[in-house]
N, C-alpha and C positions, 0 to 999 in steps of 0.2 A: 564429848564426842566430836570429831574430826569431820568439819562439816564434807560433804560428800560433791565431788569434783564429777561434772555431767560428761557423758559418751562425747558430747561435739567438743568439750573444752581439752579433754584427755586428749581427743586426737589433734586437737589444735596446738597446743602444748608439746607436743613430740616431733610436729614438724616444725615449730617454732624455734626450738631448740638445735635441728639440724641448720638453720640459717638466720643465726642470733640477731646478725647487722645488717638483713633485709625488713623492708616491710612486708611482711607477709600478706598480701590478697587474699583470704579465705572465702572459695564460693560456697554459697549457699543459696541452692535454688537460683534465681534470676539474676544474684548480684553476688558482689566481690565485698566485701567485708574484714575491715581492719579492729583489733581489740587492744586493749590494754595501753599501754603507750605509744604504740602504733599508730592507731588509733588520734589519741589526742597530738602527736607530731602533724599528722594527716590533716587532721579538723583545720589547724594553726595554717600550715600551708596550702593548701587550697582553698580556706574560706568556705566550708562544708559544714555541715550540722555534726556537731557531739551529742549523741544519745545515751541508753543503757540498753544495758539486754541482759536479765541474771544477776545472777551474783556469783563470788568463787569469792570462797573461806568467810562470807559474811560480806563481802564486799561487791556493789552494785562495779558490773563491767563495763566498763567504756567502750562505746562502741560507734563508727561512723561507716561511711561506704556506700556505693553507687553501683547502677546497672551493669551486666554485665557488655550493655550494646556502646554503653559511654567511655569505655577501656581506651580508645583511641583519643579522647580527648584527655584524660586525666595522668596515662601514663606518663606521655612526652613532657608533661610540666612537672612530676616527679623524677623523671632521670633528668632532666635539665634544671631540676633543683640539685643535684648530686645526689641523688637517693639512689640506696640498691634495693629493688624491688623483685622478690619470688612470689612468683601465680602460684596458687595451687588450687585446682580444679578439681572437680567432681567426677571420676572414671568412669562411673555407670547410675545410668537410670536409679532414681531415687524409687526404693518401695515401701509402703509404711511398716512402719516398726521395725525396721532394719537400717543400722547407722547405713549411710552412704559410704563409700571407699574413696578417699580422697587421695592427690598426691601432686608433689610440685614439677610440672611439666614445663616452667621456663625461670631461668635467673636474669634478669634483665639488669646490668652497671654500665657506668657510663662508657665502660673500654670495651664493652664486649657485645655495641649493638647492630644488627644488620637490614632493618627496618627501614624501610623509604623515610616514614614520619616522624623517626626519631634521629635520623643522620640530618646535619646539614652539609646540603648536594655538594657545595665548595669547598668543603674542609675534609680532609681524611680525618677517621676517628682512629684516634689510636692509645691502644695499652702500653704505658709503661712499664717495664718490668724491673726495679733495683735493687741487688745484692753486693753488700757491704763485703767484702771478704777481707783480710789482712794481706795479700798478696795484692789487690787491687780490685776496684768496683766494677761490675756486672752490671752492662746497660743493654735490655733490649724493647726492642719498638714495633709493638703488633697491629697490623688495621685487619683483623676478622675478617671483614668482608672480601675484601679484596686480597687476603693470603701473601700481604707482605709481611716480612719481617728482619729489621736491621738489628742489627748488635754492635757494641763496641764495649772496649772499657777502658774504664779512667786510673789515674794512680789513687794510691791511698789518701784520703784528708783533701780532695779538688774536689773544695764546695763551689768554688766557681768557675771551675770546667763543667760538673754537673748541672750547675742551673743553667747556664749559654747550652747543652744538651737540649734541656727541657723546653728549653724557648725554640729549639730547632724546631720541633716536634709538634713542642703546644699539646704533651696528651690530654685526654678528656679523662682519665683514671690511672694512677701510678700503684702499683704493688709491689708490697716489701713482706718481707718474710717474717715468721713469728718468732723474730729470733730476742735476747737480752738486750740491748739498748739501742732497740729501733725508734724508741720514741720517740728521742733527738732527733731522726734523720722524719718523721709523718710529720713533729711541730716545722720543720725545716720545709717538706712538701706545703703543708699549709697554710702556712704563712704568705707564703707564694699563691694562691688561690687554685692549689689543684685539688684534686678526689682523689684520698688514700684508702686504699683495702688492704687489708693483713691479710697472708696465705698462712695455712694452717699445713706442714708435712701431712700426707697420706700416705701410709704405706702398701697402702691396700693395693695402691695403681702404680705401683714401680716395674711390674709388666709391662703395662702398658704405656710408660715412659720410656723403657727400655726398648719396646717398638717402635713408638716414633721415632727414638733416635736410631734404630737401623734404619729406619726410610730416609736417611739424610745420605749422602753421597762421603765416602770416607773423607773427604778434604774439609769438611762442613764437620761432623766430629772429631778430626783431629783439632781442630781450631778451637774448637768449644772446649775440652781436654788440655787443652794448654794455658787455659785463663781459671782458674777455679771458681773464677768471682760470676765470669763467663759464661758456664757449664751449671752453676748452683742459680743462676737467673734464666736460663734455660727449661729446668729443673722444675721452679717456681711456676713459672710462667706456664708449662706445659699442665702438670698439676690444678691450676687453679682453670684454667682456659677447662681441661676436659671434664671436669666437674659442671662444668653449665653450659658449654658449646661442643662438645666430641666429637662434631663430627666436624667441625671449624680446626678442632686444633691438627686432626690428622689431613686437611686442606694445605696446611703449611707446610710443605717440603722443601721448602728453600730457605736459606738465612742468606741475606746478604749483609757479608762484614765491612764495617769500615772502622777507617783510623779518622779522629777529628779533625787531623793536621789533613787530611785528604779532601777537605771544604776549605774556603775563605769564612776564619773565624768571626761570628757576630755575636758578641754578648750578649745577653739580657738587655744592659743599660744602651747599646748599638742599636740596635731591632727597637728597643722602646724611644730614644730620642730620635732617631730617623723614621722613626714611624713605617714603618715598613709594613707590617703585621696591622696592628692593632695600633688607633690612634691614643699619642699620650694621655690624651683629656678626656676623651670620648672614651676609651676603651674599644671603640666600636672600626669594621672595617672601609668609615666612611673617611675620605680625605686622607688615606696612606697610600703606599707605593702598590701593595698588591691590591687594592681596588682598581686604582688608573691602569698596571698592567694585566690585569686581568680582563682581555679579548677574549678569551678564547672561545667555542662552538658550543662544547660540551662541557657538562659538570666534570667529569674525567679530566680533562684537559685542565682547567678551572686550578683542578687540585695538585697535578703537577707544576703550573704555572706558581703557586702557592709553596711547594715545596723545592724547588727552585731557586727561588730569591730568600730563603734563609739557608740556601744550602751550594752557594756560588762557587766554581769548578776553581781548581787550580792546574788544570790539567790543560795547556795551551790547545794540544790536538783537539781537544772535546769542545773548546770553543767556538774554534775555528770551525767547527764541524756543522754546530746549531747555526754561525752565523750562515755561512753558506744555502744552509735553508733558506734562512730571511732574507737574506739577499736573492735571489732567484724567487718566492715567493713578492716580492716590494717589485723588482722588475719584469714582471709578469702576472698584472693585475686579472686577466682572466683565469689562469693558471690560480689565484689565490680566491676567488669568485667560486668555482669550480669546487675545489678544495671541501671550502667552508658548503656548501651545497650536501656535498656527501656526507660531510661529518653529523650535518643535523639529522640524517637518517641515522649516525650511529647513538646517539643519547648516551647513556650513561650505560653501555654494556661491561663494563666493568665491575659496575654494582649490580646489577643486574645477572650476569652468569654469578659472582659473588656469594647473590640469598640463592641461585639451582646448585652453585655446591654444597652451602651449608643445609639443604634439601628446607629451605625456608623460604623457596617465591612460590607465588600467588600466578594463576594461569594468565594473569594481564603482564608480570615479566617474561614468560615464556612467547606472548605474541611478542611481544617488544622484542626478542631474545632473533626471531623469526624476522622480520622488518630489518635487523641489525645485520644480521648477516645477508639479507638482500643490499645492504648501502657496501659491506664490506670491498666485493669485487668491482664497485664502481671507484671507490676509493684508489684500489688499485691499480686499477684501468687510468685514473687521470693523470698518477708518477709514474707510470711504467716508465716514460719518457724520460724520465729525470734519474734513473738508477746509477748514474753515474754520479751522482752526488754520495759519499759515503753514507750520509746518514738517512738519506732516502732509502736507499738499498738497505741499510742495517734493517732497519724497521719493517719495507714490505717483505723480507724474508721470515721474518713473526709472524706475519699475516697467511694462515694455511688456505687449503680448500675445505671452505665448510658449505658450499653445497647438496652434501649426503644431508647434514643436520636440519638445515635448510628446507630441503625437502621433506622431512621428515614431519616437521614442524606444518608447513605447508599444508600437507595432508592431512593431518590428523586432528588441529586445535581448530574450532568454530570461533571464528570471529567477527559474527554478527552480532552487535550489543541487541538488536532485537528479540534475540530470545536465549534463555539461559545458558543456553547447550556448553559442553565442555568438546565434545569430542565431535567430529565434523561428518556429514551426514553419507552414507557409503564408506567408513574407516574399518569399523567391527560390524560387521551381522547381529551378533548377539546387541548390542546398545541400538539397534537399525530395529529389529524388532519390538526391543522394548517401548522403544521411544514414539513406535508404529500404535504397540496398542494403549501407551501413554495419551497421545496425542488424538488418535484418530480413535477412540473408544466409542465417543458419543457417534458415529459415524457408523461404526457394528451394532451399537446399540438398533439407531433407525434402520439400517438394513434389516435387523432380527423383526423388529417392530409390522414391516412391510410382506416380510417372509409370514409370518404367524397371522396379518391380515386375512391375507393369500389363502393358507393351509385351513382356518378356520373357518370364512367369510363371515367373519366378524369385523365390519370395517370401522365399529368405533372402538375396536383393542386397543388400547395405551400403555407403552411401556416407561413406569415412571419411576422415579428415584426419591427418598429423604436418608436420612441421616443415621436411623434405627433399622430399617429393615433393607436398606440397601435396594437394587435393582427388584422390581416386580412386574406382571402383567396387570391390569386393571379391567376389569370386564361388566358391563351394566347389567342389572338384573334379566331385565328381559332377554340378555342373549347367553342367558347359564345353559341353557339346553343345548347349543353349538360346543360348550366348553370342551375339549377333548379328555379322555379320559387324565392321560401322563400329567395333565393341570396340577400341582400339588397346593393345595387350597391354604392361605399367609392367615385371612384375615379377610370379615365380614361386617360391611359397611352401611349404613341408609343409604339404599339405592344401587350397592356396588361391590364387587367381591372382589379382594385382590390373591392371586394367584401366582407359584413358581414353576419353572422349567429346569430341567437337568441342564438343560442348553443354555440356558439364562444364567443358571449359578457358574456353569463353568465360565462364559464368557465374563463372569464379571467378576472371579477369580482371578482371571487371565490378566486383567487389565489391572487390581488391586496389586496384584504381585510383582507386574511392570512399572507402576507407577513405586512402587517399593525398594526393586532394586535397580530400575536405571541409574541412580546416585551413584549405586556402590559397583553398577559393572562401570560405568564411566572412572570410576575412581582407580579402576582394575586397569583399564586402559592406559588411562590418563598414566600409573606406575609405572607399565610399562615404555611408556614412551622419556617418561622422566631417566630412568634405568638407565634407555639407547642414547640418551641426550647427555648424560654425565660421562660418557666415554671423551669425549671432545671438549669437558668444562679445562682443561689444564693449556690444549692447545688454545679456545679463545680465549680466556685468561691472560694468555702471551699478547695473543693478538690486540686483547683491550689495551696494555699498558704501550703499546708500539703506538696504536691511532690516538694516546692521551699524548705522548710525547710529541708526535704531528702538528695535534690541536695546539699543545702549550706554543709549539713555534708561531703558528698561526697567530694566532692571540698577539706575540711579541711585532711579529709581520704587520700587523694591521694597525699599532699603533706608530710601529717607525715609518708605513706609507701616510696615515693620517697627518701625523705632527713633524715628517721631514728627519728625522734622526738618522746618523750616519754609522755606518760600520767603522766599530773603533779600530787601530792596530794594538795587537799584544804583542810586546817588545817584552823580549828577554832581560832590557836594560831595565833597573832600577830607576826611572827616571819618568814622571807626573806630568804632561804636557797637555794642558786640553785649551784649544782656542774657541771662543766664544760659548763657554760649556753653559748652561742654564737647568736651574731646579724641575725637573720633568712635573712636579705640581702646577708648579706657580707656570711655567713655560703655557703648559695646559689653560689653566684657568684667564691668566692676563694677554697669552701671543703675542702681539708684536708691543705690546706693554712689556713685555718685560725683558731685562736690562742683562744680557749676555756677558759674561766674564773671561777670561784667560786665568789659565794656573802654570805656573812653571815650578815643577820640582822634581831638582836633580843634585846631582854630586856638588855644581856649583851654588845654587840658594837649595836646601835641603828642607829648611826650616822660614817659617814665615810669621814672624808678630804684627799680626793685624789689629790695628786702631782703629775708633771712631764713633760716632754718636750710635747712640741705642736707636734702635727703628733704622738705620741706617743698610742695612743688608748686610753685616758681616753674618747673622748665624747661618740666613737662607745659603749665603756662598758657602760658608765650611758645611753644609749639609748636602749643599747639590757637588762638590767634588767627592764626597762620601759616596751618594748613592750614583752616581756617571763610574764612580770604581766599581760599588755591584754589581749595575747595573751589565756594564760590560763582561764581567767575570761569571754571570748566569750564562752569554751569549748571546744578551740582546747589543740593536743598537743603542744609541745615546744621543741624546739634545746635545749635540757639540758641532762645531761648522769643519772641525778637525781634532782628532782623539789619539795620542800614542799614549798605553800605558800600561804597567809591567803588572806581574801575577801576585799579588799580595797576598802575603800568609794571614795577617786580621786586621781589620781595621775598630779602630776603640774610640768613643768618642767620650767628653766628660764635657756637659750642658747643661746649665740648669741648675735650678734649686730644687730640694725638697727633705723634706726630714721622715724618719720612719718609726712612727709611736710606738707600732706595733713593737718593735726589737729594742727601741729606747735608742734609738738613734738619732742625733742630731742633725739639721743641714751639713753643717761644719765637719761632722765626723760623716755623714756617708761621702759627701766630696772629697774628703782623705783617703777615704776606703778606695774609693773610684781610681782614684791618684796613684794610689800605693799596686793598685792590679796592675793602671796600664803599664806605670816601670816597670813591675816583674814577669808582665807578659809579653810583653811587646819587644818586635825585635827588629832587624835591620830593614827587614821585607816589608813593614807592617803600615800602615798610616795611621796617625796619632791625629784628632778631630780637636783642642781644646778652645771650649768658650768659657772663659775665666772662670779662674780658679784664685783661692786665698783671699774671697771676699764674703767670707761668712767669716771671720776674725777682723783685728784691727790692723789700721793702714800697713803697720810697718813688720807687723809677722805678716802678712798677708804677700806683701811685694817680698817678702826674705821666700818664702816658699812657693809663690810663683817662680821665681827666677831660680830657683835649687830644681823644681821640677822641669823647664825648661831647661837651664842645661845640662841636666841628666841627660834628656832625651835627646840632643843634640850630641852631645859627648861621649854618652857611655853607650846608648841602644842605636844612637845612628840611624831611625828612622824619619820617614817623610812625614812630617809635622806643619799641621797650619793651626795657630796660638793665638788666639783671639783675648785681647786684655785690655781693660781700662788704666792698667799701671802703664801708665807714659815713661814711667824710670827704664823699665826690658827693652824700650828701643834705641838703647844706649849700648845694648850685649853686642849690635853688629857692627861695633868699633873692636871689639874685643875675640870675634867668632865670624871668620868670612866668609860663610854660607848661610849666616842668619840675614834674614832680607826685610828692610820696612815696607807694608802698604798700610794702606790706611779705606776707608769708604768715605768716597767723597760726598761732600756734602756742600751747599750752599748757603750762606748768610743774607738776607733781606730784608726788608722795610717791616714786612709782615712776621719776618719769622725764619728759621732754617729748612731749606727745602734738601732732604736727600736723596741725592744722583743714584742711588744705589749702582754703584761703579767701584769696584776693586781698583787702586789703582797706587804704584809707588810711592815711597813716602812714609810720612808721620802727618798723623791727625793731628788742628791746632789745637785739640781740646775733645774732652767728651759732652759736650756741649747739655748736659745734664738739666739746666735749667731749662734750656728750651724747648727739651722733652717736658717738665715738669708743664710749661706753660702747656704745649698739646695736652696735655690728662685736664687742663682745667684748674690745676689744684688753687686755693685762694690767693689771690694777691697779695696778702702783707704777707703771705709764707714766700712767693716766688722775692718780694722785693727787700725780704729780712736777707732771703739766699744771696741775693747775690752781692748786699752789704756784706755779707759772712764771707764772698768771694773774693770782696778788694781791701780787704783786711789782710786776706792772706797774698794776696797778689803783692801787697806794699810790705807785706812783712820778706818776704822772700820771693820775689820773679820768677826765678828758674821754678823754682818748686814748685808754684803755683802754674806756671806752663805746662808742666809735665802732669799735674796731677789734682783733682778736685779733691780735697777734701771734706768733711761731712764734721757739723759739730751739732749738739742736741737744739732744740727751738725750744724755747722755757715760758716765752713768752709772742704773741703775734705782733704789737710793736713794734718798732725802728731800737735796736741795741746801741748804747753810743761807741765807738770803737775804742781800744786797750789804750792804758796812758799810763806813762810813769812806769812803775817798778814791775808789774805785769809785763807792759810793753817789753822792758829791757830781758825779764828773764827769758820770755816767749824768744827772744832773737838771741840770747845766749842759747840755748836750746839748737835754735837751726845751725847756730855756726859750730856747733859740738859734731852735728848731725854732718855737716860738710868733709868733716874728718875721717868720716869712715868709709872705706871702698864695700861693698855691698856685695861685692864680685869676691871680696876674700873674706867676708866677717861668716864666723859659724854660728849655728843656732846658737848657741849655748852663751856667744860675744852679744847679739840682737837681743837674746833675755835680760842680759848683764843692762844694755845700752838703754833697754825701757826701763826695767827697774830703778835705775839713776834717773831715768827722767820724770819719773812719778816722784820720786822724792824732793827734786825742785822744786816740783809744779805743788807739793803738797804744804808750803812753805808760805802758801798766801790762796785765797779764796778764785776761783774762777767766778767768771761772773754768769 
């Protein structure tokens, strides 16, 4: 016999079933309840108790879970674990013997939340929505709250157009369709450390997609219509959104499209080694560019300034247009005083009207909502003067009259924290009444008390109260003879008779029934005023993203008055010119410590092989002419004492080591991969960042594919490149190539040790001074003094060679090695003088294979020592 499956588990099982890859929350009674594996995932991540509860088919249930009042502390750490979590609550009052009627009244994932406590204030949250189509990929980009939504799409098979997408973005949840081999592209998501959801087609709600998409403006569906990848991510996206947010997704009426080429490109590996976003090491927003430029007033603001700097204009007039801001902002420190004064009344109205669209804020956004729009017209009032600035004026013409709402708000919401009230005292009669005989009950009661003294002369009458019989009169024996007839007799006491009044029950009817529905006429109210307030959520809305764009300048303003930064020019010309530029980090942290630079690149030096000791400053310089590029093409200023520089289509940089286990990738092989992108992406507009390259292999493939990559990039793509290398041999190419230029990071030699100038400057470095980095770490003395016997071995075997380049041979032992003699010695210097014979500039991979191969087979002819 088929063991027998209980009423709670049946209905728990069915809604289970409807949202397989949620944890389900199942209330019961006072708390939230997780079962079966659910359950034990729960236990594991939050460090909660595993219990049982039952059995089902013979087997004891798993079962954990907490109050239903601790919901605010346990969610937030479950969707910031990546969980997708469905509530499902109890509909009505539990009665015995009758199951309860259950059902799932919220889905809460990472893309789709609008909660103060689970957004972080500075980051917009956004859904990514991807469809693979065979004509081309479907990108689109939702922040629910806020009722944005971008789109674009990519060609077929740009896996690394798609990721440099996703790092734009940074979503908190990516969905892909439940289509035949998606699962390449969710391991491809995950790998990358996003949150993937599958959407499941509904046919049910193809009405209702077909609605939305009349609410779009024909220019918006045409556009969608012409992309299929575009229109089926659309599709997706709409689908899955109105299954758990509907009234969020009919919120979004607008799509703004763009093309990628319509930003300054930043890869993944860009954004990750300039640290822009998220630090390399840290992971965290401590010590990157949008921490330092992140001024701004407001969370809003915050989050444009953030979307901003991975999304830099290529549109010269738009530049010029923010900079004008800051510039009159920096020269009118009242005026930017002022400013920032208004904006702190405006807080985050952005999120805020946001949860009153999605009919999800809490009567403390609605005051906030009321305060916001009192700072609005102050705002206004301080640029009015400045409408001649285009971008001023764009923006206060977003800004409407919301003084009706204002008022409205004004009138009608109570906000004294002193007492609970929703609705403000004179708004409704009917909640003025209730609230009269809520409040002032005990007040009728003694009135009645006084009254009944009076009528009866019975002056020790008492009208008292418990719990069972409710309101009564109380009367002592010896004055039952006054009792009036209408008295209707409770209850007979030692010494005391308690009695009712027709006037008594009513009165305390009166006030039971007030104290019952003031909630629900307040609520009645409270609707109505929500109703009148969502007429105007589409115009503030406008008005929120015009005063974030304000703020973001603000925020840019306040760090180029703080730290002196200049307004760059954008020169139509191809050509890099920055005098005394410095790293806005380091500029920051060190001031007048730190060591200012010049960059010149143009048609005459295009390309730059910079030399010189490790710790010396070349990577901070190739990084701070990287981000002085963003940084200008956001529209800020720049750490430079003078800046001309042209519109760059991407900038790519290749720094650094690391290998990636996950994919089974080597150092070796992801810095080829790195390599292999920036040739095939990179173009004549672009700037090329490289800090060596071809030193995960040996010496002499390493300098062959250094110097093939470099003059690729010089040759074939013709972009502005600064080449950072420890191969001394590449600074040989600018006899050969008269726009490749030597500098080097100067450095000093002394008694104590090498001190570096960190100073860019002309030249070739004498050396990379390698050992005397090795002595800063510390490392042990007979290893520094074995190295640099190992150095004048090679030095006397070959000079030049040795000038131009350290080479590295294994330690076998910590002892003094005696140096090569005899037959050794000679073939070692047959070897170099073989090596003299070849030009490097014309030998092909395939001749350098040939050339080591031969030299392994000498060498294999007698024992190395």
């Amino acid at each position: 016999m088929q063991p027998k499956t209980t009423p709670l588990m049946q209905q728990y099982f069915a809604l289970k079933q409807q949202y397989a890859d949620a944890l389900l929350l199942f209330q019961v009674g006072d708390f939230y309840e997780l079962f079966f594996d659910d359950a034990k995932t729960v236990t594991a991540f939050l460090g909660i108790a595993l219990t049982k509860r039952g059995t089902n088919n013979g087997e004891p249930i798993p079962l954990c879970g907490f109050p239903i009042h601790a919901i605010d502390h346990y969610i937030p750490k479950l969707i910031k674990g990546g969980f997708k979590v469905a509530l499902c609550d109890q509909l009505e009052e539990a009665v015995p013997g009758k199951m309860v009627r259950r059902g799932i009244t919220n889905v809460l994932t990472p893309g789709t939340l609008s909660a103060d406590n689970l957004l972080d204030e500075k980051s917009p949250s956004f859904l990514c929505t991807f469809y693979p189509h065979a004509q081309g990929w479907g990108l689109l980009f939702s922040e629910l709250v806020s009722s944005q939504v971008y789109a674009t799409h990519l060609p077929f098979g740009a896996d690394r157009q798609l990721e440099a997408e996703l790092y734009r973005f940074l979503p908190d949840e990516i969905l892909v369709p439940a289509h035949k081999g998606i699962s390449s592209f969710i391991q491809f998501f995950k790998q990358r450390g996003f949150f993937t959801s599958i959407a499941h087609d509904d046919e049910k709600q193809e009405q209702a997609w077909q609605n939305w998409l009349a609410c779009l403006d024909e220019g918006m569906q045409q556009q969608l219509r012409v992309h299929q990848g575009l229109y089926q991510a659309a599709k997706t996206w709409f689908l899955y959104v109105h299954a758990y947010q509907s009234k969020a997704v009919f919120a979004c009426k607008t799509i703004q499209f763009y093309e990628p080429e319509d930003f300054l490109l930043l890869d993944t590996t860009t954004l990750k080694n300039l640290d822009i976003i998220k630090h390399s090491v840290t992971g965290t927003r401590k010590h990157t560019l949008l921490n330092f430029m992140d001024r701004a007033i407001t969370p809003m603001g915050s989050r444009m300034i953030k979307l901003w700097l991975v999304r830099p204009l290529r549109q010269k007039d738009h530049i010029i247009a923010r900079q004008e801001v800051i510039a009159t902002f920096v020269e009118n420190p009242k005026l930017l005083a002022q400013v920032q004064q208004a904006l702190l009344a405006c807080a985050d109205v952005e999120r805020v009207i946001g949860r009153i669209a999605l009919d999800k804020a809490p009567v403390s956004d609605y005051l906030a909502l009321k305060n916001m729009l009192h700072a609005m017209p102050q705002l206004v009032n301080i640029l009015q003067s400045y409408r001649s600035i285009a971008f001023i004026d764009a923006c206060l013409q977003r800004i409407s009259d919301f003084s009706h709402i204002q008022n409205v708000l004004e009138k009608s919401l109570h906000d004294d924290v002193a007492k609970s009230w929703v609705i403000k005292q004179g708004f409704s009669k009917d909640v003025d009444l209730a609230r009269d005989l809520a409040e002032n009950g005990a007040t009728k009661i003694l009135e009645l008390e006084v009254q009944e003294q009076k009528r009866t002369g019975i002056n020790s009458l008492k009208i008292r109260y418990n719990g069972v019989q409710g309101y009564y009169i109380e009367i002592t024996k010896t004055n039952l003879a006054s009792v009036p007839s209408e008295y209707i007799r409770l209850q007979t006491l030692v010494g005391k008779e308690r009695f009712i009044t027709k006037e008594l029950q009513a009165l305390q009817f009166q006030m039971l029934q007030a104290q019952q529905s003031i909630a629900q006429l307040e609520k009645q109210v409270f609707e109505s005023i929500k109703q009148e307030i969502k007429h105007g959520v589409h115009a503030i809305k406008i008005a929120a993203q015009a005063i974030a764009r304000i703020d973001a300048l603000v925020g840019f303003a306040r760090v180029a008055a703080e730290f002196g930064y200049v307004r760059p020019e954008i020169s139509n010309e191809q050509s890099i010119t920055i005098e005394q530029g410095k790293h806005p980090l380091f500029d920051a942290q060190l001031a007048e410590k730190c060591i200012a630079n010049d960059t010149k690149l143009d048609a005459m030096q295009s390309l730059i092989v910079l030399t010189g000791p490790n710790m010396g400053g070349k990577s901070t310089y190739l990084r701070q002419v990287a981000l002085i590029s963003i940084l200008a093409q956001c529209g800020s200023f720049v750490p430079v004492k003078r800046a001309q520089l042209p519109l760059l289509d991407r900038i790519f940089t290749r720094i650094g080591a690391g290998d990636n286990i996950a994919e089974g990738k080597s150092t070796f092989l992801l810095e080829m991969e790195e390599a292999a992108y920036i040739c095939k992406q990179a173009t004549s507009q672009s700037l090329v960042i490289v800090d060596e390259i071809g030193r995960g292999t040996s010496t002499f493939d390493g300098i062959a594919i250094a110097q093939a990559v470099l003059e690729y990039l010089y040759v074939q793509i013709q972009c502005k490149c600064l080449f950072a290398t420890h191969y001394h041999e590449l600074t040989q190419l600018c006899n050969q190539y008269p726009a490749i230029a030597n500098y080097y990071a100067a450095s000093k030699q002394t008694e104590q040790g090498i001190v570096f100038l960190h100073k860019i400057v002309p030249g070739i470095a004498q050396g990379s001074f390698g050992i005397e980095v090795a002595k800063l770490a510390q490392l042990p003395a007979a290893i520094i003094k074995r190295a640099q016997i190992i150095l004048q071995q090679h030095t006397s075997l070959h000079p030049v060679q040795a000038q131009q380049s350290l080479f590295s041979m294994p330690i076998q032992e910590t002892h003094v090695q005696p140096a090569l003699k005899g037959q050794e010695a000679a073939i070692y210097k047959e070897l170099f003088a073989k090596l003299q014979t070849f030009s490097l500039e014309e030998v092909t991979p395939k001749q350098a294979l040939d050339i080591l191969w031969h030299m392994q087979q000498e060498l294999e002819k007698f024992d190395s020592y």
